[in-house]
Every structure is written in structure tokens, then in C-alpha cells.
Backbone bond lengths (Angstrom), bond angles and torsions (degrees), N, CA, C in turn:
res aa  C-N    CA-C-N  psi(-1)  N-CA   C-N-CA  omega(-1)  CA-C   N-CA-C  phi
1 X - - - 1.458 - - 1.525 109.73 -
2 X 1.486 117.27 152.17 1.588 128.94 -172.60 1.766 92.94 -70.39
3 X 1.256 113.46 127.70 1.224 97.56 148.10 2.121 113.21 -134.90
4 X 1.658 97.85 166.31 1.539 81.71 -179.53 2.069 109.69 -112.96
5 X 1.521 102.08 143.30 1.459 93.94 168.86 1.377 114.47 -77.50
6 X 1.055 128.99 106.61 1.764 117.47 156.66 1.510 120.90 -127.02
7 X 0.832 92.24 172.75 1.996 105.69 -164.50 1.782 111.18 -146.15
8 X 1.237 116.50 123.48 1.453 122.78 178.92 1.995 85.36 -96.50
9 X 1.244 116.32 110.58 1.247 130.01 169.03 1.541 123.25 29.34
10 X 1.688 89.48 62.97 1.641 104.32 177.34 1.691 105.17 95.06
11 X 1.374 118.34 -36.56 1.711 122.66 168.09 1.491 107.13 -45.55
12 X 1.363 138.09 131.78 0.944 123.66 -167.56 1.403 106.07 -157.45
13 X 1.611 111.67 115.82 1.715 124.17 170.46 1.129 114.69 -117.72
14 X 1.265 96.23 176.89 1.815 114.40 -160.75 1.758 86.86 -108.08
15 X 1.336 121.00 113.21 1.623 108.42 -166.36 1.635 98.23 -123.26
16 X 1.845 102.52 117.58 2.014 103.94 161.37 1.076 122.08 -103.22
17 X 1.231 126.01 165.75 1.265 155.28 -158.33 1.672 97.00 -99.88
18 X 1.204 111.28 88.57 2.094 101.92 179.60 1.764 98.82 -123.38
19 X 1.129 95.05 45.58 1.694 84.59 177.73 1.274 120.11 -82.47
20 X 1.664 99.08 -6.48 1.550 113.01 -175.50 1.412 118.24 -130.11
21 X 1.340 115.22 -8.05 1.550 122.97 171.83 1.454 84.70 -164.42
22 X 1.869 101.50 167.61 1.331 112.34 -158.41 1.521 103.22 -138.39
23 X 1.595 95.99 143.18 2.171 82.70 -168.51 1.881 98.51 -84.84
24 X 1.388 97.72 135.59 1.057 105.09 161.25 1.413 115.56 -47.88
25 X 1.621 125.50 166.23 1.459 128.90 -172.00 1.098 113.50 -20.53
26 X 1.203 108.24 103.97 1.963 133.43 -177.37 1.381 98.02 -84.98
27 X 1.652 130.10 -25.36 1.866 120.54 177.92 1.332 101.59 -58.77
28 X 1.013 129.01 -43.47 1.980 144.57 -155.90 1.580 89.11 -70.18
29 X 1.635 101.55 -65.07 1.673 106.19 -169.01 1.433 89.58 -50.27
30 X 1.248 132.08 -91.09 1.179 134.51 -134.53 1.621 106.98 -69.12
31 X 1.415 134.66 -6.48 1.373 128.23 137.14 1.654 112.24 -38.98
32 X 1.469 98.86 -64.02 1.548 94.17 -157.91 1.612 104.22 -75.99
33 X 1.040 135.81 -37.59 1.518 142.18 -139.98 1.793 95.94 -94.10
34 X 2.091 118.35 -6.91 1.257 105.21 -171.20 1.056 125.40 -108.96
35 X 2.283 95.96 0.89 1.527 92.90 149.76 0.977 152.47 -79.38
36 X 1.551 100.87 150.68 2.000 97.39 -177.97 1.134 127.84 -100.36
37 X 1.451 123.77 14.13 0.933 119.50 146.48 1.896 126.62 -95.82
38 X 1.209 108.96 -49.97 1.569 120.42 163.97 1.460 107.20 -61.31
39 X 1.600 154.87 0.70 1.465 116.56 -164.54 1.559 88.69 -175.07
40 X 1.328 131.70 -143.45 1.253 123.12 178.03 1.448 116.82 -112.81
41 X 1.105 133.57 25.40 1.672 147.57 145.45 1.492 108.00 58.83
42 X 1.196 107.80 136.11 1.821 148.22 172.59 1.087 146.60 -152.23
43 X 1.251 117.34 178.75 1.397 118.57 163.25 1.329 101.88 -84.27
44 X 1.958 155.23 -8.34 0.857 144.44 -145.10 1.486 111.69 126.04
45 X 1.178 133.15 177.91 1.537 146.43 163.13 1.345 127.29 -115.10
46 X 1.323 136.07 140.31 1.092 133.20 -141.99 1.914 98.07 -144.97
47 X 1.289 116.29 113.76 1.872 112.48 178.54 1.340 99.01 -87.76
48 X 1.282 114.91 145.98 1.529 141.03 105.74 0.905 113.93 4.12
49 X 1.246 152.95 150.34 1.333 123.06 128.30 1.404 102.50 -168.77
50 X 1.843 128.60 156.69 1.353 123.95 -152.79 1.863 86.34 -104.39
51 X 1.884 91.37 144.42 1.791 103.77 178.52 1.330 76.39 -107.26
52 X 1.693 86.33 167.45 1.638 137.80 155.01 1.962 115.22 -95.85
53 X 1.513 99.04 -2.72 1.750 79.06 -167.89 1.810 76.46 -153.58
54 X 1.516 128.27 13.08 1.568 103.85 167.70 1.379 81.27 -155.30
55 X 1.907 119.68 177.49 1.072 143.92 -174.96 1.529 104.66 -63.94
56 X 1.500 121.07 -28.32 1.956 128.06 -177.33 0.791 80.47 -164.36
57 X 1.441 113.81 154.80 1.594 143.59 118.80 1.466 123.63 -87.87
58 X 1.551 107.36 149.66 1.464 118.93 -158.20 1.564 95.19 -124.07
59 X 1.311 121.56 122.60 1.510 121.60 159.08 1.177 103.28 -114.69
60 X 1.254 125.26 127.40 1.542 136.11 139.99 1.604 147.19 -120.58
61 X 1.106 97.10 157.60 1.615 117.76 -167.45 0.951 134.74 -88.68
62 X 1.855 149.82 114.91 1.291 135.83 163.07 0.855 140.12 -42.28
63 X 1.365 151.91 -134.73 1.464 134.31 176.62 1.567 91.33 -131.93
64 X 1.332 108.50 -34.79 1.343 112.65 168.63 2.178 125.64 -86.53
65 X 1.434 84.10 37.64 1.606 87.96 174.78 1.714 124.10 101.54
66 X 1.524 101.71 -44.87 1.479 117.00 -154.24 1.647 96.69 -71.72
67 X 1.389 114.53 141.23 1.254 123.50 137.69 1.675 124.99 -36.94
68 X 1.294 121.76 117.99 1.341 117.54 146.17 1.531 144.96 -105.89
69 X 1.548 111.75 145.80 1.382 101.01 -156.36 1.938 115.55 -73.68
70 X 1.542 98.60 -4.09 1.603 109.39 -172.18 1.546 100.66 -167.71
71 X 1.330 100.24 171.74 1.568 121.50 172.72 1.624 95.81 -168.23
72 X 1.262 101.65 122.61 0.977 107.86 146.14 1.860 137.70 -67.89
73 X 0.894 132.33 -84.81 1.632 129.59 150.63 1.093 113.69 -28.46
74 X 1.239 128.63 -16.07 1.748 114.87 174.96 1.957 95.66 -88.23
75 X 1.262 112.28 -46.91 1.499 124.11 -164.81 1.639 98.93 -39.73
76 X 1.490 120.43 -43.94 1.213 128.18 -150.12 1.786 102.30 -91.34
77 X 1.365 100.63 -14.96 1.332 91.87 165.80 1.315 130.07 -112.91
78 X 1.567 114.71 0.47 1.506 123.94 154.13 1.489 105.52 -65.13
79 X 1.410 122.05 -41.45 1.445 112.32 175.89 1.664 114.23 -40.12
80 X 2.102 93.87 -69.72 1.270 88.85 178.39 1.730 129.54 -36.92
81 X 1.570 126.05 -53.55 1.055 147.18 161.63 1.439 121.17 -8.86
82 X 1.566 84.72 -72.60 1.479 105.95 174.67 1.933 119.68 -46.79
83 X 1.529 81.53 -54.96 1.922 76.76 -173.52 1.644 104.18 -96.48
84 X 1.580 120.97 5.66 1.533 113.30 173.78 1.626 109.60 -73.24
85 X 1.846 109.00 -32.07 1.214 139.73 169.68 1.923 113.59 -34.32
86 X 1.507 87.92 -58.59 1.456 100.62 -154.03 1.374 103.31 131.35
87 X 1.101 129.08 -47.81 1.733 130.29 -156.24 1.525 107.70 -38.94
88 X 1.390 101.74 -47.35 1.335 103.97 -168.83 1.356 118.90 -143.19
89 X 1.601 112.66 146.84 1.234 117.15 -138.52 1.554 96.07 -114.41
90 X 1.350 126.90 162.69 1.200 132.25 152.56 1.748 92.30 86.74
91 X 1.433 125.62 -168.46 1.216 138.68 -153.06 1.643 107.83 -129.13
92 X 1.920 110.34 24.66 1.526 119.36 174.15 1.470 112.88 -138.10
93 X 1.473 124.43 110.08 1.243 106.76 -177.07 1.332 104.72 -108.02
94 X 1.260 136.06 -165.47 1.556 165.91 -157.48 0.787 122.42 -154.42
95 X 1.855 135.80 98.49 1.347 116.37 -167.98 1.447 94.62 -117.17
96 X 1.267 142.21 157.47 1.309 147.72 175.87 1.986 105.60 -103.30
97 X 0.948 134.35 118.30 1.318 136.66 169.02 1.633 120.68 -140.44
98 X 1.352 113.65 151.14 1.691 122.90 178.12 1.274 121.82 -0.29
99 X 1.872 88.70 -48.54 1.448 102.08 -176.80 1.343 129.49 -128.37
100 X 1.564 108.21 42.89 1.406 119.19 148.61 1.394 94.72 131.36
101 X 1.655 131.01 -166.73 1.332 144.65 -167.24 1.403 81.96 -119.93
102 X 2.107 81.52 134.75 1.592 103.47 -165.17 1.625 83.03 -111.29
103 X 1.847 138.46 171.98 1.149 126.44 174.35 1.669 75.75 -159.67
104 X 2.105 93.31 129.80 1.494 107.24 -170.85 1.216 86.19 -127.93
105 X 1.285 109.32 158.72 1.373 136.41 165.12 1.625 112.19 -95.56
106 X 1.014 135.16 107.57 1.439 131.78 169.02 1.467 109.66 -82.67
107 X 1.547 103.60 150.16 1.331 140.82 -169.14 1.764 87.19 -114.02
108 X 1.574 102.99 100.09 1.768 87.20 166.20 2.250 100.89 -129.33
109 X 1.162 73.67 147.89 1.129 97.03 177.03 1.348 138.24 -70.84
110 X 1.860 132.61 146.49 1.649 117.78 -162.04 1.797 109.19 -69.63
111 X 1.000 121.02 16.61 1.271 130.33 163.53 1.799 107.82 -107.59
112 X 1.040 125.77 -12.94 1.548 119.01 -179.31 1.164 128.60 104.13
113 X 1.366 126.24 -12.25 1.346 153.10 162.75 1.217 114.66 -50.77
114 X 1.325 119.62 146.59 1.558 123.72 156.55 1.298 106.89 -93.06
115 X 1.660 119.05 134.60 1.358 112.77 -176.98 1.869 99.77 -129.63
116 X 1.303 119.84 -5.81 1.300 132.96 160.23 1.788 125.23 -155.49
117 X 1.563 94.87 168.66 1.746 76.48 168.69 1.323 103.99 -166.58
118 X 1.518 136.82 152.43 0.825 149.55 170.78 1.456 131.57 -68.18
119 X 1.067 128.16 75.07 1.741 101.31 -176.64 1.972 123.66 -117.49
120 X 1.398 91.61 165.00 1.206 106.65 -172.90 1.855 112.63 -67.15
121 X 0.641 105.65 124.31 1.658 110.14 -166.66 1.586 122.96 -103.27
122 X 1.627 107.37 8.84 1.277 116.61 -158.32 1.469 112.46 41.84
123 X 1.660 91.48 -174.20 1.968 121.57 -173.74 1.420 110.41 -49.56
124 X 0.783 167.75 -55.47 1.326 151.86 -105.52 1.341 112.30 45.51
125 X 1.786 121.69 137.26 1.717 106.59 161.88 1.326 81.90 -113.64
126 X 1.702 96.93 145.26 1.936 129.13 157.20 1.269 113.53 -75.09
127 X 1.576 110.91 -58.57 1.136 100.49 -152.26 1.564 113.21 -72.75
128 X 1.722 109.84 157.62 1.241 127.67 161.25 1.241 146.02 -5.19
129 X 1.313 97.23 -81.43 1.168 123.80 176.66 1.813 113.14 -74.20
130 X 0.789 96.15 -36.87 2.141 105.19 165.62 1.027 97.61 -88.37
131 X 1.532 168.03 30.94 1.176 148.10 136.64 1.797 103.00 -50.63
132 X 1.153 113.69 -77.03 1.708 137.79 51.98 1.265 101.89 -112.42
133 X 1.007 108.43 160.38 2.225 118.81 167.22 1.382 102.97 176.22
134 X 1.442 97.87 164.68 1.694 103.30 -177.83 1.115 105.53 -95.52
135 X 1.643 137.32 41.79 1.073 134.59 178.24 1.591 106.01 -100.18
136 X 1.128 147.36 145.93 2.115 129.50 -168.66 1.520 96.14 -120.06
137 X 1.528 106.53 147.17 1.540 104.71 160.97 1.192 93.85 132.94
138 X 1.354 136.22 152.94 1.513 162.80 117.66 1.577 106.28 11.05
139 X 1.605 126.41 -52.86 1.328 112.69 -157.58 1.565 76.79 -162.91
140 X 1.716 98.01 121.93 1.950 97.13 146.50 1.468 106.22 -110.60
141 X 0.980 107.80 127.34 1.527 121.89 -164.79 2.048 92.09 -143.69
142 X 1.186 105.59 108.93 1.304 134.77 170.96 1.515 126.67 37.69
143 X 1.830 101.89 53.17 1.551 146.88 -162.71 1.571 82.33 -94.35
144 X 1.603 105.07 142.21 1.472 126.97 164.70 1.407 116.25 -78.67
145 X 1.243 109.26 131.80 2.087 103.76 -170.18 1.841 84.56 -152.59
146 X 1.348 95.44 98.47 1.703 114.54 166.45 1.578 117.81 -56.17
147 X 1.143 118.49 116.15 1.742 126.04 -175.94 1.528 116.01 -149.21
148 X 1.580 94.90 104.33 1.780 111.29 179.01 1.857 83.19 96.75
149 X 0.715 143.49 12.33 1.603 111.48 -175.06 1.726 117.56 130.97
150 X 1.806 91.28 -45.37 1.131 103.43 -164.40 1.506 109.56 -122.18
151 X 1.900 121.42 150.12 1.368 132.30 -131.38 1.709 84.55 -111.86
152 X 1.200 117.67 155.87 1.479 99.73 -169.87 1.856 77.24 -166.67
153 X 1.767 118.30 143.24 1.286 124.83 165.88 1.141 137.61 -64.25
154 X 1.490 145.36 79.08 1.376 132.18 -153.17 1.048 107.09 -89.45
155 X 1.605 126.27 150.08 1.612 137.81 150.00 1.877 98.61 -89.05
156 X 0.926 105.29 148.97 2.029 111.40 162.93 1.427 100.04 -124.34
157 X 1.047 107.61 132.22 1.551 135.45 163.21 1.761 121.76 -144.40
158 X 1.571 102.71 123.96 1.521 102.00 176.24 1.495 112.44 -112.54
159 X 1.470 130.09 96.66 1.418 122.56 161.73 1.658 108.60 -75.59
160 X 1.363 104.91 61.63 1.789 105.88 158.09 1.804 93.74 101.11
161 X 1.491 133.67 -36.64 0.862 124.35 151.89 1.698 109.09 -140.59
162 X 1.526 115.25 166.25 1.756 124.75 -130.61 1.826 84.29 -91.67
163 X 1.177 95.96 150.10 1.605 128.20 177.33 1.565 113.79 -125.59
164 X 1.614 121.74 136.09 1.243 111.31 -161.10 1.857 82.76 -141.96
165 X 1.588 107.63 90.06 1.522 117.97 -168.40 1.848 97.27 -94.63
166 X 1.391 104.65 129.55 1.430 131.11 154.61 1.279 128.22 -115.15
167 X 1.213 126.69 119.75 1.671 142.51 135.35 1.049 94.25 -9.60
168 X 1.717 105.87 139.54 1.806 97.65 151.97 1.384 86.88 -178.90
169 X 1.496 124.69 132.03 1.642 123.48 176.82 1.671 95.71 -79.56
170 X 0.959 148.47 -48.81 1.585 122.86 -159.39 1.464 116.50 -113.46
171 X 1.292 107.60 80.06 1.647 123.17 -177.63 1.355 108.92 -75.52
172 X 1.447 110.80 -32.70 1.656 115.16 -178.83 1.589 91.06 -44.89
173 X 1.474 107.53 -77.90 1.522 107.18 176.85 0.985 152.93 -85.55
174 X 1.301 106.03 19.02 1.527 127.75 157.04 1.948 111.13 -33.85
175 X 1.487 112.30 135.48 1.281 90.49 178.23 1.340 100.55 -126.11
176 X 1.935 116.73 89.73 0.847 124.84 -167.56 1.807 128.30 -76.04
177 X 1.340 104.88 5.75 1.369 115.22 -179.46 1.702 96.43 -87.82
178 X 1.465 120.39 4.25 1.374 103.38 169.29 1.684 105.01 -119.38
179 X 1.306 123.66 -35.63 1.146 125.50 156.55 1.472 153.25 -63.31
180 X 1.645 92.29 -16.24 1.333 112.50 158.65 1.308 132.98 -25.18
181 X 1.968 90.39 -83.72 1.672 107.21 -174.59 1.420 108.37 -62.31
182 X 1.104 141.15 -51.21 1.351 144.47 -166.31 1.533 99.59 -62.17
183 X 1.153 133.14 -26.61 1.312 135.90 174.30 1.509 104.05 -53.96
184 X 1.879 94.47 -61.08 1.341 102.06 -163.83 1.903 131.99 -67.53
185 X 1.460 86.82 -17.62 1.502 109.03 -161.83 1.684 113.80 -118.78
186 X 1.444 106.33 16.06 1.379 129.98 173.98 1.521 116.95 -51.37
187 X 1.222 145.90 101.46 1.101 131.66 147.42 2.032 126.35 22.22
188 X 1.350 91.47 -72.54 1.917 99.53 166.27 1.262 129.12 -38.20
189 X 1.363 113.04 -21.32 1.195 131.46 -144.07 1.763 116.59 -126.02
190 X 1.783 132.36 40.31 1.082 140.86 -144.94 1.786 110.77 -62.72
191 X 1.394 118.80 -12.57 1.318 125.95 162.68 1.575 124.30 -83.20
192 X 1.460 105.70 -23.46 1.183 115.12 -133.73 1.682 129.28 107.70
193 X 1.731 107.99 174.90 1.176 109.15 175.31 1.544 116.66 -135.63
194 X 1.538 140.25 174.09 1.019 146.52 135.11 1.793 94.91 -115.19
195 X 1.842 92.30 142.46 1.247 120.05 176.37 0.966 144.30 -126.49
196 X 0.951 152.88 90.19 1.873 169.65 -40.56 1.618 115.89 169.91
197 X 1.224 112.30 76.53 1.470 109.78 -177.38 1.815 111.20 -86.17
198 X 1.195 136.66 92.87 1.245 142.53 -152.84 1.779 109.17 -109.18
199 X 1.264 118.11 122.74 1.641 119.97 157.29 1.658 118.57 -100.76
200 X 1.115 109.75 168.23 1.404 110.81 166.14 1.058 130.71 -118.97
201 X 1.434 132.72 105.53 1.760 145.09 -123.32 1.391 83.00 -114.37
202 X 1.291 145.01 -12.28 1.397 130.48 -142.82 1.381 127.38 155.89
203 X 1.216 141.39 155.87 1.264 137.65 169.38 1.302 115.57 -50.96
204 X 1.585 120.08 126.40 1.474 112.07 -156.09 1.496 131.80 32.60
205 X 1.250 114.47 31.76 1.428 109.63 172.62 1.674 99.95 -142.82
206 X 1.780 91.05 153.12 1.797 100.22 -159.53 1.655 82.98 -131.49
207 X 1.475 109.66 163.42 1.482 124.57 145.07 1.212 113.88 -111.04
208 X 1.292 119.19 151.56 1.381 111.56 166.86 1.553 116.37 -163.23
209 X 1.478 125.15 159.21 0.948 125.65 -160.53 1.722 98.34 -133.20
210 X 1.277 132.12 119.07 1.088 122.03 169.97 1.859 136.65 -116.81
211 X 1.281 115.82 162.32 1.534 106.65 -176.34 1.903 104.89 -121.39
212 X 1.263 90.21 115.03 1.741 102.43 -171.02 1.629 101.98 -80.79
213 X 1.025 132.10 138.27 0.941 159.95 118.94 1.589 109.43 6.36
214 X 1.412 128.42 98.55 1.492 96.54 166.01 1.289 98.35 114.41
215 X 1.744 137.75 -47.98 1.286 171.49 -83.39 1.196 147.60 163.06
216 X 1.607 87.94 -16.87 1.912 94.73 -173.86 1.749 92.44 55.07
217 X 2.261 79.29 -165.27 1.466 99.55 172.45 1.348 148.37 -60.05
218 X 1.537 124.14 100.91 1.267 109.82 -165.47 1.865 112.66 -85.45
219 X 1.435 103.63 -161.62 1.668 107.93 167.89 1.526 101.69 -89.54
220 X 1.278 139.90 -13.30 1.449 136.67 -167.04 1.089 112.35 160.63
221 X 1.065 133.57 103.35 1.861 146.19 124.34 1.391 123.06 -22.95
222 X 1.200 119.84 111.32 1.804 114.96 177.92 1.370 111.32 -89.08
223 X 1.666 126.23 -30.07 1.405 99.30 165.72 1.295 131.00 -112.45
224 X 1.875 101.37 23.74 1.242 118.46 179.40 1.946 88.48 -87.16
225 X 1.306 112.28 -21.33 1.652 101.56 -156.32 2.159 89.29 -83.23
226 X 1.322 91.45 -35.69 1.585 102.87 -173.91 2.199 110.46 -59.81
227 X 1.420 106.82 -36.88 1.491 118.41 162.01 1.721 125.29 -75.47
228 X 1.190 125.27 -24.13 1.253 133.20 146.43 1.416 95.53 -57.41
229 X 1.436 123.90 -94.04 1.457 114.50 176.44 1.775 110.50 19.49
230 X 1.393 84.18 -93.28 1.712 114.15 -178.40 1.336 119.37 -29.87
231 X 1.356 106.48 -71.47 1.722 121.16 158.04 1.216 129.88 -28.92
232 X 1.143 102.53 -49.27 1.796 121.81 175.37 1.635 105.53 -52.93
233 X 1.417 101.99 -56.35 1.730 111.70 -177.62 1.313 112.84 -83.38
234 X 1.547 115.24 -10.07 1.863 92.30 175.36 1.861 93.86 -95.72
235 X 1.382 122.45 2.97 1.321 103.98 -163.78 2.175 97.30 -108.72
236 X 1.889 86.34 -2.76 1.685 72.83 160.18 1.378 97.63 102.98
237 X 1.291 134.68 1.10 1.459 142.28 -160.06 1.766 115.40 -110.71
238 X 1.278 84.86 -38.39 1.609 88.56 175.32 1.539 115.79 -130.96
239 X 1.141 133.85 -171.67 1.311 121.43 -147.17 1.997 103.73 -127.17
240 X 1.448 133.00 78.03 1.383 123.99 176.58 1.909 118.97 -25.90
241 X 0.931 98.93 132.28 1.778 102.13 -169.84 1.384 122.89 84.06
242 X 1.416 109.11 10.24 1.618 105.29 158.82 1.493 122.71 -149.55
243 X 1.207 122.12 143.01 1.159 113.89 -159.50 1.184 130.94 -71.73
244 X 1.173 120.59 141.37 1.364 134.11 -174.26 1.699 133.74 -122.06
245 X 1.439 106.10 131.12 1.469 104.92 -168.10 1.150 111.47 -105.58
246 X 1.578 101.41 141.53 1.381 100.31 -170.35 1.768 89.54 -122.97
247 X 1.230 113.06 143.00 1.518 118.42 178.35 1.560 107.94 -132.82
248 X 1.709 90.02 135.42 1.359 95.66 -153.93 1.736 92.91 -122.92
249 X 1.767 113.95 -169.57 1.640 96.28 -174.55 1.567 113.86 -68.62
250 X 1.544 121.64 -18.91 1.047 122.59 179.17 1.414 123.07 -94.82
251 X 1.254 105.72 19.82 1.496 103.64 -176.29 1.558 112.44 108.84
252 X 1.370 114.32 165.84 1.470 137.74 -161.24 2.072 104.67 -70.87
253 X 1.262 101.61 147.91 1.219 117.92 157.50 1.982 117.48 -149.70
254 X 1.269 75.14 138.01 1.972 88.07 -176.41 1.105 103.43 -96.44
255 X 1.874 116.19 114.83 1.682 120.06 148.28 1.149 133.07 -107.16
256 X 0.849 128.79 144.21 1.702 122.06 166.54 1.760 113.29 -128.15
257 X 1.261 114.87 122.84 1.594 109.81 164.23 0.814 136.45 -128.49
258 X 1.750 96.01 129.92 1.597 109.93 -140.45 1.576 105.99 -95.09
259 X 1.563 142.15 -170.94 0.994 147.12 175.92 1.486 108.19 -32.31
260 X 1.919 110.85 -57.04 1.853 91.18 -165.99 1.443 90.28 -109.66
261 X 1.214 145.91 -1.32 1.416 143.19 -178.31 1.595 123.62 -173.50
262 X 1.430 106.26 -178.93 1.670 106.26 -147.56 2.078 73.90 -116.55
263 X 1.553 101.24 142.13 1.442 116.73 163.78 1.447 108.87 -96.71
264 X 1.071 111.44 163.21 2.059 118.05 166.32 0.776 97.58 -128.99
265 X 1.425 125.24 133.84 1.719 118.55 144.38 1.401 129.79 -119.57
266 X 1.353 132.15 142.80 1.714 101.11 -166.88 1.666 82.52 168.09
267 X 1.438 97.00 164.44 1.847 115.26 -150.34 2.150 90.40 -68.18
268 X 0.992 91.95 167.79 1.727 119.97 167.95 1.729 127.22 -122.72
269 X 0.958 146.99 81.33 1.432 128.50 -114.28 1.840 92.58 -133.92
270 X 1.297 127.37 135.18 1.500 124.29 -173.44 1.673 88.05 -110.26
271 X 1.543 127.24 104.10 1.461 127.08 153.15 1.506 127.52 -52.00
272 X 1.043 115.82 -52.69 1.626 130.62 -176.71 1.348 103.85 -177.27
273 X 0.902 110.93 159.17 1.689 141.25 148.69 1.652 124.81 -100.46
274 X 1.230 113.24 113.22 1.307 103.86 145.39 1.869 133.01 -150.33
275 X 1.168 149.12 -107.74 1.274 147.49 -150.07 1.943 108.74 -166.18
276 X 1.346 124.55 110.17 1.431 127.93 -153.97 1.635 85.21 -130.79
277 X 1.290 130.33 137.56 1.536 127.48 147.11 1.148 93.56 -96.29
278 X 1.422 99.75 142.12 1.480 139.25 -155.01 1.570 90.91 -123.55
């Protein structure tokens, strides 16, 4: 079967074409197909796939099996996909996902290409208990949540699925292959977690390094970069209504969140193509 490599700034899936047939158990595939050393390597795999209520739908996969309810950096390159395809026409797509209809603006190029895109990312949820977590209330905004031993400040933010953002001055050396999982697999946390270790480099600008869920450490999270965003401004650091960059190991992404929702903007990138029996 065709499949395509692409990567939203170092994020990187194994992406098919099922608008017309559908891969049988894609958790199995996307176990095997996301190593990089045995197979052709990712963050996971990401379908195609034909809606009833948007222009595509996007399902994707961890590396370790699980369904996810969103991706940001993957979203932006099903767009591309979608209208590099044919599927979709003009410079607005519709993506249908876990967690609701996403609507991007494509960036296409004097050759016809999508080479970025903008999309709408909805509200943010605060509260607690809808992250989900056993934390209660309207807003956890820079609450102590003990993990491995040690007590550390959390923000919660869910763009469609939950984000568990920390402060921390030395991310360079952060050694997140031990702090990760315990982040992710915490008690607080009844889904799980994505985890967001964030500094502040600058006026409206963050670094950050995150641990996905599903994945460990990737090169960049799009709605982990869009919940830092968030964090940043409920903790007083950055400024709601103007945009803000967050730079991650793979490179930059632009948010801003505005009165009813948070935008992304940030590259869409086609690696190769080629042909896998499945």
C-alpha cells in the first residue's frame, strides 16, 4: 500500500490514503510500522479517511497502539494531504477528529502545494475534572501534583486531549526519558497524560520540550505547543490576544488565543513517499 512520510516540524507519521478502503487494525500497524529501526519509523500513523459532516476525517495512532483523540502537527498535514490529493479544493479544509471539527486555512504554494496552514483549534477546557484529572475547579493554574517523589507546579489544559504544563528553567537538561512516564501515567491523570516542560526565552516566547502520551518524546506537539500557549497566559507570562511562539526541538510554531479560541500556525512538510506491504 502507498503510504506518505510527512512531518509538521520534526512530528512525524506514517500517513494512508483510506478514503476508499480502510486498513484493517491500524494499532498493530502502527506498533510495527513506527519503528525506526525495524520498519519505516514515527511518531505513529495517521488515516485519511472519508467524513459525513467535514471535507476528511483524520484518525491517528501512537506508536504504542492507542488511538488519539488529536494531533496537532499531524492535522496540518492531513490538510496538506487532503488538498495535495485532490480531496479538497480551494485554500479551507474540514477535518473531523475525536475531538470535534477542526477548520484550517491552507498556505498553498505558486506551484499548488500546501506548504503550511493555519488552523482553528477551538476553546481550550480548564476545568479539572474535563481535563480529565482528579484535580476540581474551574482552572488549575500552577497547583502542586507530586510525581516519582517529587512536587512539581502544574497548569492543566485540554485542546481535545489533556496537557499537564510545567515551568522549569533547565529543559536543555531535563532528563525527560525518566520523568516522562511518571508524568504520563500518574494517578491524577485517569486517561493518561501529555507533558509540557516550558521556559520563558522572551516576551511572548516559550521553549519547550514535550512527552506525548502513547510516544514518549517527540520533536513537537501542536496542541501541546497551543496549551503551553494557554499556561503561559493564565500564569501571567505571556500576553492573551497576541501571538506567541513557542519553539520546540523541531522548530517554531505560532499561537495566539483569541477571545473564543486558540489558532496554530506552523509548516506542513511532504518527506517522501513510498510503498509498505501491510
Amino acid at each position: 500500500m502507498r503510504f506518505y512520510k510527512m512531518h509538521g516540524i520534526g512530528n512525524d507519521y506514517i500517513y494512508f490514503d483510506c478514503m476508499h478502503s480502510m486498513l484493517k487494525n491500524p494499532g498493530a500497524l502502527s506498533r510495527r510500522l513506527s519503528d525506526r529501526h525495524y520498519s519505516i519509523g514515527g511518531d505513529g500513523i495517521i488515516l485519511l479517511c472519508p467524513s459525513e459532516v467535514a471535507d476528511v476525517k483524520m484518525r491517528m495512532f501512537n506508536t504504542d497502539g492507542s488511538e488519539g483523540k488529536m494531533c496537532g502537527n499531524g492535522i496540518r498535514c492531513v490538510g496538506k494531504l487532503a488538498h495535495d490529493l485532490g480531496y479538497v479544493k480551494g485554500s479551507v479544509c474540514t477535518v473531523e477528529t475525536l475531538s470535534g471539527i477542526k477548520t484550517l486555512e491552507l498556505e498553498i504554494s505558486a506551484g499548488g502545494v500546501v506548504t503550511a496552514a493555519r488552523v482553528d483549534m477551538g476553546a481550550p477546557e480548564l476545568s479539572g475534572e474535563k481535563i480529565p484529572s482528579t484535580f476540581r475547579g474551574e482552572k488549575i493554574v500552577n497547583q502542586p501534583l507530586v510525581v516519582d517523589g517529587k512536587t512539581y507546579n502544574v497548569t492543566l489544559v485540554s485542546m481535545g486531549n489533556p496537557h499537564c504544563v510545567v515551568f522549569y528553567d533547565d529543559i536543555i537538561g531535563l532528563d525527560i526519558q525518566k520523568v516522562g512516564k511518571p508524568f504520563e501515567t500518574n494517578p491524577a491523570f485517569p486517561e493518561r497524560v501529555n507533558t509540557e516542560f516550558i521556559r520563558v526565552i522572551g516576551k511572548n516566547r516559550l521553549k519547550m520540550r514535550v512527552w506525548e502520551r502513547g510516544s514518549g518524546e517527540t520533536l513537537a506537539c501542536g496542541t501541546g505547543a497551543c496549551a503551553s500557549a494557554v499556561a503561559a497566559v493564565l500564569n501571567g507570562v505571556c500576553d492573551r490576544g497576541e501571538e506567541i511562539t513557542v519553539s520546540l526541538l523541531g522548530g517554531d510554531l505560532k499561537i495566539l488565543w483569541s477571545d473564543k479560541t486558540v489558532y496554530m500556525y506552523g509548516a506542513a512538510t511532504l518527506a517522501y513517499v513510498g510503498d509498505v506491504e501491510i
